[in-house]
N, CA, C and O atoms as a GROMACS GRO file, in nm:
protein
  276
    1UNK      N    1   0.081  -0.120   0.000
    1UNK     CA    2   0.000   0.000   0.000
    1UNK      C    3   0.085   0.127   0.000
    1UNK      O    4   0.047   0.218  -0.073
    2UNK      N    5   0.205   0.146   0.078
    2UNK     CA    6   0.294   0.260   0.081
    2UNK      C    7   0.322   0.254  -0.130
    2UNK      O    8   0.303   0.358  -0.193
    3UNK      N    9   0.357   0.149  -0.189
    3UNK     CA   10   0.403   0.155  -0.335
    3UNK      C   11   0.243   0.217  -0.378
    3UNK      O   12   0.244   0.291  -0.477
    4UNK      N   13   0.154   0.202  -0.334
    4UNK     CA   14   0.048   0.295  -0.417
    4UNK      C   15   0.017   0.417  -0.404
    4UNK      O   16  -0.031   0.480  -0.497
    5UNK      N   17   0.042   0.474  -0.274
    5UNK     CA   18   0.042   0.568  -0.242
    5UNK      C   19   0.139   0.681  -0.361
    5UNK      O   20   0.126   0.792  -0.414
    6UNK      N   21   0.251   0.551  -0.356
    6UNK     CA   22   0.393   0.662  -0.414
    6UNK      C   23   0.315   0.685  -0.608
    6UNK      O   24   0.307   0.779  -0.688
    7UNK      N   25   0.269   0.526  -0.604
    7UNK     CA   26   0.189   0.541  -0.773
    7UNK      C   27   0.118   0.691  -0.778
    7UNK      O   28   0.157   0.784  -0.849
    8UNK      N   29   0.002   0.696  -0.684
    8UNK     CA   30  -0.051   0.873  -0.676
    8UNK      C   31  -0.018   0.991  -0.679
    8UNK      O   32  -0.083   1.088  -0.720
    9UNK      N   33   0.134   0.986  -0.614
    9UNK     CA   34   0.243   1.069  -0.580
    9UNK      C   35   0.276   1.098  -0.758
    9UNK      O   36   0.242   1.194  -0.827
   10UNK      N   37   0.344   0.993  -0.791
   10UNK     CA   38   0.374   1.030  -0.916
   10UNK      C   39   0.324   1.002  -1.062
   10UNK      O   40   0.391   0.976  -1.161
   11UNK      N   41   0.145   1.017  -1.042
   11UNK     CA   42   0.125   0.970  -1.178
   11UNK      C   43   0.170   0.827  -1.283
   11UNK      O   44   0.184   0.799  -1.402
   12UNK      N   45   0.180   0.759  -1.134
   12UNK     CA   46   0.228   0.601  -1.192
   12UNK      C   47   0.333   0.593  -1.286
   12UNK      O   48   0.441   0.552  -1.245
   13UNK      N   49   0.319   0.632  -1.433
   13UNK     CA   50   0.455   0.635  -1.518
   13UNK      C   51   0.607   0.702  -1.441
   13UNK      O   52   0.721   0.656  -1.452
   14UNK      N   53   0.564   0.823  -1.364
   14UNK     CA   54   0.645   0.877  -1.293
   14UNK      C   55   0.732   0.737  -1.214
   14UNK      O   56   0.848   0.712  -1.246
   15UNK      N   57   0.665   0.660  -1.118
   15UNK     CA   58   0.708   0.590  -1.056
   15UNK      C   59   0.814   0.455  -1.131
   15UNK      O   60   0.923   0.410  -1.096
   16UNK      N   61   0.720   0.422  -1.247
   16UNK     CA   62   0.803   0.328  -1.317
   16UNK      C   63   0.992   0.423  -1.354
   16UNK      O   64   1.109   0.385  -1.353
   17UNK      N   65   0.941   0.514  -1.372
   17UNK     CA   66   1.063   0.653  -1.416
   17UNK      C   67   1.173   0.623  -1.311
   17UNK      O   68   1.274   0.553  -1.313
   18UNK      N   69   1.131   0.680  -1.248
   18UNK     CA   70   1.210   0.722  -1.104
   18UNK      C   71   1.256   0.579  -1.067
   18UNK      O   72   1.379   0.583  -1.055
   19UNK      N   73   1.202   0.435  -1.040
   19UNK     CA   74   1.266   0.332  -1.004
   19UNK      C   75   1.342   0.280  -1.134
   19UNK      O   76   1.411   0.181  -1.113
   20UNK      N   77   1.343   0.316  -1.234
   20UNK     CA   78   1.445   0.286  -1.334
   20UNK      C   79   1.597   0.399  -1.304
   20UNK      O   80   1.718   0.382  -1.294
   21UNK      N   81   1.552   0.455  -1.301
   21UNK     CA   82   1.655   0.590  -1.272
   21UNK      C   83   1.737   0.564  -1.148
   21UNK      O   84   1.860   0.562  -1.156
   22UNK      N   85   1.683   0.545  -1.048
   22UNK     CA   86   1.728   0.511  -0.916
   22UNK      C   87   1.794   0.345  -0.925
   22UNK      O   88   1.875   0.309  -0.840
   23UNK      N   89   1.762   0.276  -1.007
   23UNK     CA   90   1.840   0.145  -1.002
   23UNK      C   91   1.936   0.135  -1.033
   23UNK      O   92   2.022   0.079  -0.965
   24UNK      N   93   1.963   0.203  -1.189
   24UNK     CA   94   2.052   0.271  -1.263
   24UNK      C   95   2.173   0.326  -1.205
   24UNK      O   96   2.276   0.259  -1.210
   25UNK      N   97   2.172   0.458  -1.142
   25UNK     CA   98   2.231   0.492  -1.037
   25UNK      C   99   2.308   0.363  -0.957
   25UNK      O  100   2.427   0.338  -0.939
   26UNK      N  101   2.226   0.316  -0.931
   26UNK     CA  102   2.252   0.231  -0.775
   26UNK      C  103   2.341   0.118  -0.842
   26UNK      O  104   2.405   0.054  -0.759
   27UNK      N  105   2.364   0.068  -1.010
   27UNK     CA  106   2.407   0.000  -1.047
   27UNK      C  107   2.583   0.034  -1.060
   27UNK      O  108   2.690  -0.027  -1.048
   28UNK      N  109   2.516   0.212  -1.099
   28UNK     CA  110   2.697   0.286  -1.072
   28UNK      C  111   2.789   0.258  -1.048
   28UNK      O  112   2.894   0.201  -1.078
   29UNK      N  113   2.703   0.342  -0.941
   29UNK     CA  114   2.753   0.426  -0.761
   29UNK      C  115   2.794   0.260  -0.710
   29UNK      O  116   2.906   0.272  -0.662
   30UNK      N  117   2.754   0.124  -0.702
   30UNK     CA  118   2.734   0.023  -0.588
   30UNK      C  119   2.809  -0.127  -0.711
   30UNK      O  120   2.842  -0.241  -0.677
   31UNK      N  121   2.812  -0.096  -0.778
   31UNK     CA  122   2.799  -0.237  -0.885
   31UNK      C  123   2.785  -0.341  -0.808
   31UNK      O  124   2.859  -0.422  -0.751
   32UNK      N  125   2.650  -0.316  -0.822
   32UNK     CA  126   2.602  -0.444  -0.781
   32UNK      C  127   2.427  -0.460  -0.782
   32UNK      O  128   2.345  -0.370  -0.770
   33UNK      N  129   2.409  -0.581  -0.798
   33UNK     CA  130   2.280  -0.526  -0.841
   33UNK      C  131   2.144  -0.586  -0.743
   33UNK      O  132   2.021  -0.582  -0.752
   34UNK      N  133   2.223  -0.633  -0.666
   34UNK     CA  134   2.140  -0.640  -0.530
   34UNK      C  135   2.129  -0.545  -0.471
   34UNK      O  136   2.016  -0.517  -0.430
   35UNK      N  137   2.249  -0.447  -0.439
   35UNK     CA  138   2.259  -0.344  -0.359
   35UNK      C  139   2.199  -0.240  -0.460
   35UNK      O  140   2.137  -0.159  -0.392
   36UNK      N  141   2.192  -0.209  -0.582
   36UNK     CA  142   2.116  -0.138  -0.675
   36UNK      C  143   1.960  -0.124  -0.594
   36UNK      O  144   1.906  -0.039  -0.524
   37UNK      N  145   1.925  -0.245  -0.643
   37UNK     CA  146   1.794  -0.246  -0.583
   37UNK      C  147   1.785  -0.232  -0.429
   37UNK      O  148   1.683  -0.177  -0.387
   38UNK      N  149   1.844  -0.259  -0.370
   38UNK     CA  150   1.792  -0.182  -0.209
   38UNK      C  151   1.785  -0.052  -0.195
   38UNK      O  152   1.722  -0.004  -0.101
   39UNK      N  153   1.839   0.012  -0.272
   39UNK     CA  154   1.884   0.121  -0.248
   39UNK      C  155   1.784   0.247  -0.336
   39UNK      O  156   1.796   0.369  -0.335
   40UNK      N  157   1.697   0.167  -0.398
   40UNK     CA  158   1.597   0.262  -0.511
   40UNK      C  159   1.508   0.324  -0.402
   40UNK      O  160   1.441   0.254  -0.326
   41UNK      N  161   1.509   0.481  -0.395
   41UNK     CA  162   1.411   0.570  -0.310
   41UNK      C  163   1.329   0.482  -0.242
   41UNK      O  164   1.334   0.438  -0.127
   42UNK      N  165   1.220   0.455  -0.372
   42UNK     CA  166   1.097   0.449  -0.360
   42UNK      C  167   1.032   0.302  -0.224
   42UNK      O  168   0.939   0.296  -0.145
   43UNK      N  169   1.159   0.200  -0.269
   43UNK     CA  170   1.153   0.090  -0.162
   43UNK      C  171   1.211   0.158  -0.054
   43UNK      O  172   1.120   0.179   0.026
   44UNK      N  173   1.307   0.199  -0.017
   44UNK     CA  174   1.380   0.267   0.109
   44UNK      C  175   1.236   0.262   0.206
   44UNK      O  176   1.221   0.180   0.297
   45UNK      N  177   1.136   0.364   0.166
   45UNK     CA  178   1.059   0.383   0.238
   45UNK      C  179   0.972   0.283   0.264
   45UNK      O  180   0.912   0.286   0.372
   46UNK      N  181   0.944   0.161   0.158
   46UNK     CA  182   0.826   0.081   0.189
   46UNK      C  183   0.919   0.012   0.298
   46UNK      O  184   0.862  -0.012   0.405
   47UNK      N  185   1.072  -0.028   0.288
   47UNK     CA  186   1.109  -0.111   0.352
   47UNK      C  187   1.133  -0.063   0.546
   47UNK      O  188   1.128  -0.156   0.626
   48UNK      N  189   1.153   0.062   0.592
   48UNK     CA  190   1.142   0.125   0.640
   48UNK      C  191   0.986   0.120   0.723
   48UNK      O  192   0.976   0.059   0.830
   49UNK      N  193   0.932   0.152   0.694
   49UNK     CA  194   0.785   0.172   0.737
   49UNK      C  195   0.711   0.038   0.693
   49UNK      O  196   0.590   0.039   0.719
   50UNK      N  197   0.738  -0.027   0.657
   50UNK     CA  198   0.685  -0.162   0.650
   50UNK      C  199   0.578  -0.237   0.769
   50UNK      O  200   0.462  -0.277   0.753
   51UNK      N  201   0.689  -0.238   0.927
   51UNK     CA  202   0.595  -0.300   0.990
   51UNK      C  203   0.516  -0.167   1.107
   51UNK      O  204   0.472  -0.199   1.217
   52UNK      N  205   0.512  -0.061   1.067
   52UNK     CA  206   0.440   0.018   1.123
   52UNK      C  207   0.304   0.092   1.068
   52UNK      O  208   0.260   0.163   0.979
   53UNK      N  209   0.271   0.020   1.190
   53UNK     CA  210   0.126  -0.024   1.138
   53UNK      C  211   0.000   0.049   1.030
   53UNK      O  212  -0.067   0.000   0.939
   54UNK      N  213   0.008   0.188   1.092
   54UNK     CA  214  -0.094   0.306   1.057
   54UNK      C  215   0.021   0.443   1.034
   54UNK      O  216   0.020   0.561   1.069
   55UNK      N  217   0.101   0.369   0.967
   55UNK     CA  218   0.210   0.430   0.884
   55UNK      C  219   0.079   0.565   0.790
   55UNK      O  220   0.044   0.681   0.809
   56UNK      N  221   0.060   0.494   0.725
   56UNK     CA  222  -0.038   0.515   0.574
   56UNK      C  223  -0.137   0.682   0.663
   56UNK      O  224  -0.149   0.788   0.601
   57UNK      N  225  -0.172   0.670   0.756
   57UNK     CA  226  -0.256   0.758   0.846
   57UNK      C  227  -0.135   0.895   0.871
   57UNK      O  228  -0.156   1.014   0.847
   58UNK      N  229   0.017   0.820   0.935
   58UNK     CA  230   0.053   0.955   0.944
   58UNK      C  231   0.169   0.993   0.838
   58UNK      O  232   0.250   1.082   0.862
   59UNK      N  233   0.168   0.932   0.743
   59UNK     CA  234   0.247   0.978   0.633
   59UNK      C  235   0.229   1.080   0.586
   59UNK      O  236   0.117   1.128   0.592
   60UNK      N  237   0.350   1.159   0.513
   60UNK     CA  238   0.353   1.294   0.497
   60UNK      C  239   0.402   1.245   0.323
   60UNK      O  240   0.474   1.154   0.283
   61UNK      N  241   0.325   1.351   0.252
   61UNK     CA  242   0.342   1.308   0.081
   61UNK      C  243   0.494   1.319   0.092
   61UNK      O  244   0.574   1.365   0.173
   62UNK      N  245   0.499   1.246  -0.040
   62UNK     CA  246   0.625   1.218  -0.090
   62UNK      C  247   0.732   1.221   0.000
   62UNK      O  248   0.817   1.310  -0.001
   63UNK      N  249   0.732   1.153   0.057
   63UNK     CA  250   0.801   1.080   0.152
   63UNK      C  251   0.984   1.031   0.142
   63UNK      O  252   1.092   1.041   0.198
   64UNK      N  253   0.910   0.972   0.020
   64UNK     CA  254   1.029   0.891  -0.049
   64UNK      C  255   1.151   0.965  -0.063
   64UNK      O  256   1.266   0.926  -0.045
   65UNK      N  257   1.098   1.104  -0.107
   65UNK     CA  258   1.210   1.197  -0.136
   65UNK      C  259   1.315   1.238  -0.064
   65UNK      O  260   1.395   1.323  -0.103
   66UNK      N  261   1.322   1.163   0.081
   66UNK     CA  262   1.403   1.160   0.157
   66UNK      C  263   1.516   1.095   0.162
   66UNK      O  264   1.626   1.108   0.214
   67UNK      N  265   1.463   1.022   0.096
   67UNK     CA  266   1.597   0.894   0.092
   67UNK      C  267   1.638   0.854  -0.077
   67UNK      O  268   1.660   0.740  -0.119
   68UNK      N  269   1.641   0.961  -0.145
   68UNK     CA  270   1.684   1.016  -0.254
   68UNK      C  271   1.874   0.970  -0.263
   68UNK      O  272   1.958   1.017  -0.187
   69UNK      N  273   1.892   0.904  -0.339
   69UNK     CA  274   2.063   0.867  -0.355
   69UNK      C  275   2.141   1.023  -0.326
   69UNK      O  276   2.263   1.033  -0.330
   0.00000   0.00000   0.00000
C-alpha cells in the first residue's frame, strides 16, 4: 500500500521513471545489483515503514524523497 500511495504521488509512469533511474544509479555508484535495488528511493521507504502499522494515516506526501541517492 505505501508503493500505491507513491503510484498517486507520481502519476504512476512517474514511478516506473524514477525506479528505473534510481536502479541505474545504484548500479553505478554500488555495482552491484542487489545493492542497486535496495537502495531505489521508492523501496527505502516501503522497507522502512513496512511493519508500522498506521504508517499510511501519518504519512507525509512524498516521503520517499528523503531517501533520494
Amino acid at each position: 500500500t505505501i508503493h500505491y500511495q507513491q503510484f498517486l504521488e507520481t502519476f504512476f509512469i512517474g514511478f516506473l521513471i524514477i525506479y528505473a533511474i534510481d536502479f541505474v544509479i545504484g548500479l553505478i555508484r554500488y555495482k552491484s545489483f542487489y545493492m542497486a535495488y535496495r537502495m531505489i528511493s521508492l523501496d527505502q521507504e516501503a522497507y522502512m515503514y513496512d511493519d508500522v502499522k498506521n504508517y499510511l494515516q501519518i504519512r507525509k506526501r512524498y516521503e520517499w524523497l528523503k531517501f533520494r541517492p
